[in-house]
C-alpha positions in Angstrom: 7.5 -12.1 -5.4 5.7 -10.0 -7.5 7.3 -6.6 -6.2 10.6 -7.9 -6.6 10.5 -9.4 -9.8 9.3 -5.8 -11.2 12.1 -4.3 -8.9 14.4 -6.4 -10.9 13.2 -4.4 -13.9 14.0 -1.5 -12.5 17.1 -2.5 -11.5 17.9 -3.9 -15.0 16.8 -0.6 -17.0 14.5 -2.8 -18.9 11.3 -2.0 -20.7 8.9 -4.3 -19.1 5.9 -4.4 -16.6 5.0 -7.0 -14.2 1.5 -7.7 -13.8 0.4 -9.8 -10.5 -3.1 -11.4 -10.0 -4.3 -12.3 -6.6 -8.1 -12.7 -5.1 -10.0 -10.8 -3.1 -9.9 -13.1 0.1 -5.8 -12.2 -0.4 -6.6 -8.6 0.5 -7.0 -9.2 3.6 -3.6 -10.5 4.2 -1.2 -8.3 5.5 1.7 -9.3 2.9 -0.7 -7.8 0.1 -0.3 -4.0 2.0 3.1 -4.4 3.0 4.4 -5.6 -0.6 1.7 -3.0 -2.2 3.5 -0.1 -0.1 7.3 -1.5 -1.0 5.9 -0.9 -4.5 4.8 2.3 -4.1 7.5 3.5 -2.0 10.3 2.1 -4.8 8.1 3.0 -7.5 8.1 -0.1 -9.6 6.4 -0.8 -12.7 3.7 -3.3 -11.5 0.5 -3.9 -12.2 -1.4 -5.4 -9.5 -4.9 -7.1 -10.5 -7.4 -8.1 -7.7 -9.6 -10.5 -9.3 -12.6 -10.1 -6.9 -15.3 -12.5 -7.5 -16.9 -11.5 -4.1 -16.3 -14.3 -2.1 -13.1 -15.5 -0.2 -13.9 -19.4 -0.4 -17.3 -19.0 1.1 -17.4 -15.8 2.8 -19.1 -12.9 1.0 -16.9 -9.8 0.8 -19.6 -7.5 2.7 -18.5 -10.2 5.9 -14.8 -9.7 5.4 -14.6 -6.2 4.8 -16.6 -2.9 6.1 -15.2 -1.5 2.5 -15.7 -3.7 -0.2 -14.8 -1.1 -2.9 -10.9 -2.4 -2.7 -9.5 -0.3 -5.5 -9.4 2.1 -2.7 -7.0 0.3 -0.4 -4.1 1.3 -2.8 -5.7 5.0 -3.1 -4.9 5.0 0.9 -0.9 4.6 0.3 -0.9 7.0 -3.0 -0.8 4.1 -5.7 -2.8 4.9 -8.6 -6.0 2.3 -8.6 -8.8 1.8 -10.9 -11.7 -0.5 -10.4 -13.3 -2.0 -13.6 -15.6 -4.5 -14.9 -14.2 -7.5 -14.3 -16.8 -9.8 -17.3 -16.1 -6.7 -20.0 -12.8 -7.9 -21.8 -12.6 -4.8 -23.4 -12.9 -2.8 -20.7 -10.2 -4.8 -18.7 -7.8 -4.8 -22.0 -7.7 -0.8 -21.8 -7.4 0.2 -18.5 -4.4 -2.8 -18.3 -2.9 -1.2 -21.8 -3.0 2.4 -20.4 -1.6 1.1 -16.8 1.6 -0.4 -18.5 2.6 2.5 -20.4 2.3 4.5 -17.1 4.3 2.1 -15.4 6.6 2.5 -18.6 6.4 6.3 -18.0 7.5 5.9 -14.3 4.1 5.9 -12.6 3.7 2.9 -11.0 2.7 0.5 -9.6 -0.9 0.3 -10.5 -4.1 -1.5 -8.7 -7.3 -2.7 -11.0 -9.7 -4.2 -8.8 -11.7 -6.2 -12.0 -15.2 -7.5 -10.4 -16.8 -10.4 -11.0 -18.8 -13.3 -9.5 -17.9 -16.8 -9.3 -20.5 -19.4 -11.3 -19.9 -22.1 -8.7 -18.7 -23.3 -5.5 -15.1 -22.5 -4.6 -13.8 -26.4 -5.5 -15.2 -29.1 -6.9 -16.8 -30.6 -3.4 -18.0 -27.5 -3.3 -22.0 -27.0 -4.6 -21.9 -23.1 -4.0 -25.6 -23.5 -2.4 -24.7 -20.1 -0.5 -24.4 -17.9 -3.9 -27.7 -16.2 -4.1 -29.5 -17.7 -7.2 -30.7 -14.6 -8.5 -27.1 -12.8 -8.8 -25.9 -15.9 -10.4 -28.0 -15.8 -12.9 -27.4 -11.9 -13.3 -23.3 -12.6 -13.8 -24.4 -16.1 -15.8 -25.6 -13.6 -18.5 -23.2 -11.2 -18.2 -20.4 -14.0 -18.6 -17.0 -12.7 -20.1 -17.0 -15.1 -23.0 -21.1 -13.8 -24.1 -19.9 -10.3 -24.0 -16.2 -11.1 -25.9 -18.4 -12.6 -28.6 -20.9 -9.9 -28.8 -17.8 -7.2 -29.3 -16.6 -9.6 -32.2 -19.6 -9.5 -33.9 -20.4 -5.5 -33.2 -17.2 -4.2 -33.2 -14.5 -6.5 -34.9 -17.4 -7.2 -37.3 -16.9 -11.2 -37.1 -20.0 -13.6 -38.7 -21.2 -15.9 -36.0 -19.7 -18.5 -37.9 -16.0 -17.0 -37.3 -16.5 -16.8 -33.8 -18.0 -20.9 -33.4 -14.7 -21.6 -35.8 -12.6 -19.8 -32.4 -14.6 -21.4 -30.0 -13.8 -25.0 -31.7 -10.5 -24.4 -32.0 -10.1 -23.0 -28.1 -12.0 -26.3 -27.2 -9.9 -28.3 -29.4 -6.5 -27.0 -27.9 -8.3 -27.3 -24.3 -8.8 -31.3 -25.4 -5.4 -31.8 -26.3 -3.9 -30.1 -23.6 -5.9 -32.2 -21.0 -5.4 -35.0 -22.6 -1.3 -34.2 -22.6 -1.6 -33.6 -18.7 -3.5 -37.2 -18.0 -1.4 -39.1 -20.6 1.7 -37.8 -19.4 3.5 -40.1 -17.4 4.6 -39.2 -13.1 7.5 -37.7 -13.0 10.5 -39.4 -10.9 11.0 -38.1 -7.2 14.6 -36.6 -9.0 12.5 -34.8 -11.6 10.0 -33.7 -8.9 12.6 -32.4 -6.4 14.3 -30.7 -9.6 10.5 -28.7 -10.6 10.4 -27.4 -6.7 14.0 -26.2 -6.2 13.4 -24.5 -9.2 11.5 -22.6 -7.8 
């Protein structure tokens, strides 16, 4: 869907980029190197992320793949493909700014492969007793949020009280919108059926 929502673009003249997030279980479905190679081959702007958190439900990527580098999957049909640190926000904004001006420039698509690790189980019945407890504690530390806040303090210059003022008021809106989505009412089988042909 992806591809051909950023071949619309194209088609259009417009000035956007589509950016795509899938897993790194996905890789290994054929769809994801067939629609990677339409998007090479028509030269859309696209920005495909692989979020890989190194396991595909329970199955640790070294089982699934003999190359768990996947960046380099697009390197093998000539799409340009970066891996990155998946936990340093920074590092993730920059390589995704500089990949949408080249797919505004007429050089895409684009692959990041952003690593990380997952802190649990793959769904809530799921304890995660397979993740090895010493790299869980490694990522644990490294956690996206510790290192956002240690850049706001460093480099935006923000007092530790700034940054507990955003993290109340990111609860706070988290609150509210779980509260909106359990107080919310069903929604008819008309309503429903309306949502899905949608789309």
């Amino acid at each position: 869907m992806g591809v051909g929502a950023a071949l619309g673009v194209t088609l259009r003249g417009e000035d956007r980029v589509t950016a795509v997030f899938t897993t790194d279980g996905a890789t290994n479905n054929g769809v994801f190197m067939e629609s990677l190679n339409l998007a090479a081959i028509w030269n859309v702007p696209m920005i495909l992320v692989v979020e890989n958190n190194q396991y595909a439900v329970s199955t640790p990527i070294e089982q699934a793949t003999r190359e768990p580098d996947l960046y380099k999957r697009g390197l093998g049909i000539g799409v340009e493909s970066y891996a990155v640190d998946g936990n340093d926000v920074l590092q993730v904004y920059e390589k995704t700014r500089e990949s949408a001006q080249r797919c505004r420039d007429g050089k895409g698509p684009i692959l990041i492969e952003a690593k990380t690790y997952r802190h649990g189980g793959h769904h809530v019945n799921d304890p995660g007793l397979y993740l090895p407890k010493d790299k869980l504690e490694h990522y644990k530390s490294h956690d996206p949020i510790l290192i956002g806040r240690k850049y706001l303090m460093q480099k935006g210059k923000a007092s530790k009280k700034e940054v507990e003022a955003i993290h109340a008021a990111v609860e706070k809106e988290m609150a509210e919108a779980i509260a909106f989505a359990t107080e919310s009412p069903d929604p008819s089988m008309a309503e429903f059926l309306e949502m899905v042909e949608a789309f």
